[in-house]
C-alpha positions as CSV (number, residue, x, y, z in Angstrom):
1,X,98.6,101.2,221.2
2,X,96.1,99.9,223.8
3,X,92.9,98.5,222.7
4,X,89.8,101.4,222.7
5,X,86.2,101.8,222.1
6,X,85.2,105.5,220.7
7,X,81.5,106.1,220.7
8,X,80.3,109.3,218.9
9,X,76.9,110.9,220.3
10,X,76.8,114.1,217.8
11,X,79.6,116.5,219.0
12,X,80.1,114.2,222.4
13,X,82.7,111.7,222.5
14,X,83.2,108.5,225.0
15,X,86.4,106.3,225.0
16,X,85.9,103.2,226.6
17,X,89.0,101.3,227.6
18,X,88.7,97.3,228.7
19,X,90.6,96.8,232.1
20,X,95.2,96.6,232.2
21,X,96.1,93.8,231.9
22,X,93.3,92.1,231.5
23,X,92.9,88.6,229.5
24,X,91.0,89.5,226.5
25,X,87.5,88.4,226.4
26,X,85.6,85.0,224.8
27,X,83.4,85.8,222.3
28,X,80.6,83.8,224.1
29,X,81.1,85.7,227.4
30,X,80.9,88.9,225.5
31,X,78.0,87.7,223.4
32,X,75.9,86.5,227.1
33,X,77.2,90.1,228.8
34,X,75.8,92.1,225.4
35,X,72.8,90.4,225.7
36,X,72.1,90.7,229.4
37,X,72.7,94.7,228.6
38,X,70.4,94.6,225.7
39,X,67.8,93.3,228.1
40,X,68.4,95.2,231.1
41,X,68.3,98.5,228.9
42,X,65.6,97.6,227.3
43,X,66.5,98.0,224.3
44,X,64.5,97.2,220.7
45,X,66.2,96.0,217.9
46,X,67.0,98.2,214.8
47,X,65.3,95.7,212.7
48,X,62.5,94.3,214.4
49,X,61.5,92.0,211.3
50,X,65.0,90.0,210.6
51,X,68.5,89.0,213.0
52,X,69.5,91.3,215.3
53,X,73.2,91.9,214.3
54,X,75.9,92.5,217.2
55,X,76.6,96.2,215.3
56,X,73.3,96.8,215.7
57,X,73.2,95.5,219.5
58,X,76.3,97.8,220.2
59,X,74.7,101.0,218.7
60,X,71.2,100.2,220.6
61,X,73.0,99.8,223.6
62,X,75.6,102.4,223.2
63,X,72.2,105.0,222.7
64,X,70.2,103.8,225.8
65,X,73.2,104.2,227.9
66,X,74.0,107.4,226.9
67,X,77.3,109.5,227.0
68,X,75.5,110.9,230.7
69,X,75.5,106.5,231.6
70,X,78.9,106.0,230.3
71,X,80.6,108.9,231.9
72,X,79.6,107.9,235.3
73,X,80.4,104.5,235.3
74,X,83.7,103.2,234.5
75,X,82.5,99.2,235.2
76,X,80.7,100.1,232.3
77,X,82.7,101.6,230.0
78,X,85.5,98.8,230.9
79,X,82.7,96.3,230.9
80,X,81.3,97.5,227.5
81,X,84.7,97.9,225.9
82,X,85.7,94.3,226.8
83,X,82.0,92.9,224.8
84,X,82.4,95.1,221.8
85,X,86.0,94.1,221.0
86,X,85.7,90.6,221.3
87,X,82.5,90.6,219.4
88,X,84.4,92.5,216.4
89,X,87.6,91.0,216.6
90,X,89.1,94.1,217.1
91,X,91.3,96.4,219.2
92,X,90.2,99.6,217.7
93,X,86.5,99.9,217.2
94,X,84.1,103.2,216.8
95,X,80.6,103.2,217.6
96,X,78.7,106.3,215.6
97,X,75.8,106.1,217.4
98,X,74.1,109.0,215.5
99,X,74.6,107.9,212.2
100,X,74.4,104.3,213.3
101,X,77.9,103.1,211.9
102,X,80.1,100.9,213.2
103,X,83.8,100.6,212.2
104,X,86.9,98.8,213.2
């Protein structure tokens, strides 16, 4: 089973996939690219009073990118994939960005 990325948006579903063959990401690199995003976006942290947590910085993220974002870049998606499964340690992650859950 290849390593995948589901992110939930209500009813609308994105499956991000990180590159073939490609070496799996550092946790450092994927921290720097997450927040690079996290800036670019403009995003706000769920909890503006205490540590942002990287599930929170994946949901945040996932939101102002948008299933619109996501499906018309696949950089991105590849790109996004690669961050969120080195940062969780896992090959098989799912972003609820609704209900802001993440599980792997």
């Amino acid at each position: 089973m290849s390593a995948s990325v589901r992110l939930s948006f209500g009813p609308a579903e994105v499956i991000c996939h990180p590159p073939e063959g490609a070496a799996p990401d550092s946790v450092e690199n994927a921290r720097r690219w997450l927040d690079e995003q996290f800036t670019a976006y403009e995003c706000e942290p769920l909890n503006p009073l205490g540590k942002v947590l990287t599930k929170d910085k994946l949901i945040v993220l996932a939101e102002a990118i948008g299933v619109r974002g996501f499906e018309a870049d696949a950089a991105l998606r590849q790109a996004f994939a690669r961050a969120a499964i080195a940062m969780l340690g896992s090959d098989s992650v799912h972003i609820d960005v609704d209900a802001r859950k993440v599980s792997f």
